[in-house]
C-alpha positions in Angstrom: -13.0 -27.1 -25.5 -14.3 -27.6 -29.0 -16.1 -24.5 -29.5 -13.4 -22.6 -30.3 -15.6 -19.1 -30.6 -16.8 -19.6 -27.0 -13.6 -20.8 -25.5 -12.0 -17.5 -26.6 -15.3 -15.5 -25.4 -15.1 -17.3 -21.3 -11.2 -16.3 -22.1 -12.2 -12.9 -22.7 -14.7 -12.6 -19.7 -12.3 -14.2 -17.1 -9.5 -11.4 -18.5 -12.1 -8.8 -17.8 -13.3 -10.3 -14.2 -10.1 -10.3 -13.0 -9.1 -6.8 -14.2 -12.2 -5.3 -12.5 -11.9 -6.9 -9.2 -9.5 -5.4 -6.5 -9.6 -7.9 -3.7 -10.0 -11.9 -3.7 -11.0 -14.0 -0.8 -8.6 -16.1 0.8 -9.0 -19.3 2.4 -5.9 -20.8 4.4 -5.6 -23.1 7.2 -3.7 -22.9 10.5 -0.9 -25.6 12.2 -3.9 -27.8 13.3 -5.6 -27.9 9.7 -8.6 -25.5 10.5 -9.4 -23.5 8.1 -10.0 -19.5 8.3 -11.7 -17.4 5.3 -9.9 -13.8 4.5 -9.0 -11.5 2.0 -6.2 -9.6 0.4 -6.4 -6.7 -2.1 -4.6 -8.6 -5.3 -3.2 -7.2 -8.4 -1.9 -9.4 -11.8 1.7 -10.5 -12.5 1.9 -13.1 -15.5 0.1 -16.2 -14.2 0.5 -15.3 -11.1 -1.8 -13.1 -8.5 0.2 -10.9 -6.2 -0.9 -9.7 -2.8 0.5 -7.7 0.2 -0.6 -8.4 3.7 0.8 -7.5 6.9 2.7 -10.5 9.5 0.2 -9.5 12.2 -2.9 -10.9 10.2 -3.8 -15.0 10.9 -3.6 -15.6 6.7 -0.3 -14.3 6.9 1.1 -16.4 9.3 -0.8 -19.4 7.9 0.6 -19.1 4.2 4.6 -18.5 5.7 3.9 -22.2 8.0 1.6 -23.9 4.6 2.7 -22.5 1.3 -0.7 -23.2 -0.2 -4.3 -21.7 -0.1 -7.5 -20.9 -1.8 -8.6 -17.9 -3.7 -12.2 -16.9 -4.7 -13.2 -13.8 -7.0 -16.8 -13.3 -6.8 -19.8 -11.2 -8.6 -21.0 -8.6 -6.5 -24.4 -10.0 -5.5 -26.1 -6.6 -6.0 -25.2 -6.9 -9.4 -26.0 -10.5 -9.4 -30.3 -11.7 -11.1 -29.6 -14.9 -9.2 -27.8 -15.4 -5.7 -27.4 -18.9 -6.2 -25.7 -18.2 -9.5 -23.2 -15.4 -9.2 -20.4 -15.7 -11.2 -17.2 -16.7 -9.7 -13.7 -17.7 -10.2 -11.7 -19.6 -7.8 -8.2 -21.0 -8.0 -5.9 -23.8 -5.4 -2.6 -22.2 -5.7 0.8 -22.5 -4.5 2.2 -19.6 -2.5 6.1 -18.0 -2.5 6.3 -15.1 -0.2 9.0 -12.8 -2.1 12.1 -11.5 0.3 12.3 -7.8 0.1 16.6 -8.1 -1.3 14.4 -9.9 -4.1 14.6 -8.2 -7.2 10.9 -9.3 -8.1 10.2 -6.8 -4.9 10.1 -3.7 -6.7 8.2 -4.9 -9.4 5.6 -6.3 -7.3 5.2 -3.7 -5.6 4.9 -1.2 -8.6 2.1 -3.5 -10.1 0.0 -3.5 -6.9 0.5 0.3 -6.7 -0.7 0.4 -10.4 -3.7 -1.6 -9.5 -5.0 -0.3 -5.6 -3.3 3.2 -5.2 -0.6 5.4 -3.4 -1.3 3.3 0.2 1.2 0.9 -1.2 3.7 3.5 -0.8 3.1 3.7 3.4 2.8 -0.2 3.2 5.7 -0.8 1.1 7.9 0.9 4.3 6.5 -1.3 7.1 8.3 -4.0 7.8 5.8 -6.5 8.5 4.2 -6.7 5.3 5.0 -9.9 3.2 4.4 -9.8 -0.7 3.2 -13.0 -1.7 3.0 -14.8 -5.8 0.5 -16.9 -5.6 0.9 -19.8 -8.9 -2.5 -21.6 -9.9 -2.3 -25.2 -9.2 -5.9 -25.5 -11.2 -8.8 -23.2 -11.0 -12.8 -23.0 -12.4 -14.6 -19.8 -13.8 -18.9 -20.7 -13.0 -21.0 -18.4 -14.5 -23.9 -20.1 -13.6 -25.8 -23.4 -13.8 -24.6 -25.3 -15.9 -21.8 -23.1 -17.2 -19.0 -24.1 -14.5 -15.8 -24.6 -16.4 -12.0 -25.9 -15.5 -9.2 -23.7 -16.8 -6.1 -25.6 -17.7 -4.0 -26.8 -14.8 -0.8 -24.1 -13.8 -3.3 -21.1 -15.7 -5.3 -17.6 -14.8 -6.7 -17.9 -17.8 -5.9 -20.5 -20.5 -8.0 -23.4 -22.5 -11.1 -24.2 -20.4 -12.8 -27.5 -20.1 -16.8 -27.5 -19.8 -17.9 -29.9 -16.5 -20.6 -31.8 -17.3 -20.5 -34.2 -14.3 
């Protein structure tokens, strides 16, 4: 983006979307290709979005058999002037579910306890809950018409590139 000012500004506003919001949608697809819309409490690891779901949920099961998925962060629409406009953020990312011997695990789990509260502790001690890294393939922050942007491929947050077609 040439506008340097406002590049750092969306960078700014995407940091501070993410950190406010506690769970993303999640849109995966099954063996046959159908899709099926979720969602996962997340917290923030790098460039990478981390989330903890349980074996005995459909998006689990899809993202172990297809290692890929969709994420969308979304404006309250309570909080939204314009329904048709809400701002959003939405990513294609690639998905690793992390083994528990991993020593990422504790981490992981630390950072989501940081982020969505003491429940981690119980979840942390079942045995069918999976920790997943989910990598940004390419993503787009809209905060309205006309002000949909691209963020760099491989990003949460990096250089954005204003769509215009």
């Amino acid at each position: 983006m040439k506008n340097k000012r406002l590049q750092n500004q969306l960078i700014e506003e995407i940091d501070a979307f993410l950190t406010t919001q506690k769970s993303l949608m999640l849109s995966t697809s099954n063996e046959a290709g159908l899709p099926h819309a979720s969602y996962a409490p997340f917290a923030i690891h790098e460039n990478e979005l981390l989330i903890f779901i349980s074996q005995l949920a459909a998006h689990t099961q899809h993202l172990l058999m297809t290692p890929k998925a969709g994420v969308l962060m979304i404006e309250d629409e309570s909080l939204s002037q314009d329904v048709f406009a809400r701002t959003r953020l939405s990513y294609q990312v690639k998905v690793e579910a992390v083994d528990r011997e991993d020593g990422f695990w504790p981490q992981g789990i630390a950072l989501l306890k940081d982020k969505l509260g003491d429940r981690i502790d119980l979840l942390s001690q079942l045995g069918d809950f999976v920790l997943f890294r989910l990598s940004p393939i390419e993503g787009r922050f809209v905060k309205g018409f006309g002000r949909a942007y691209e963020i760099n491929p491989g990003s949460l947050v990096d250089e954005l590139t204003h769509i215009t077609k």
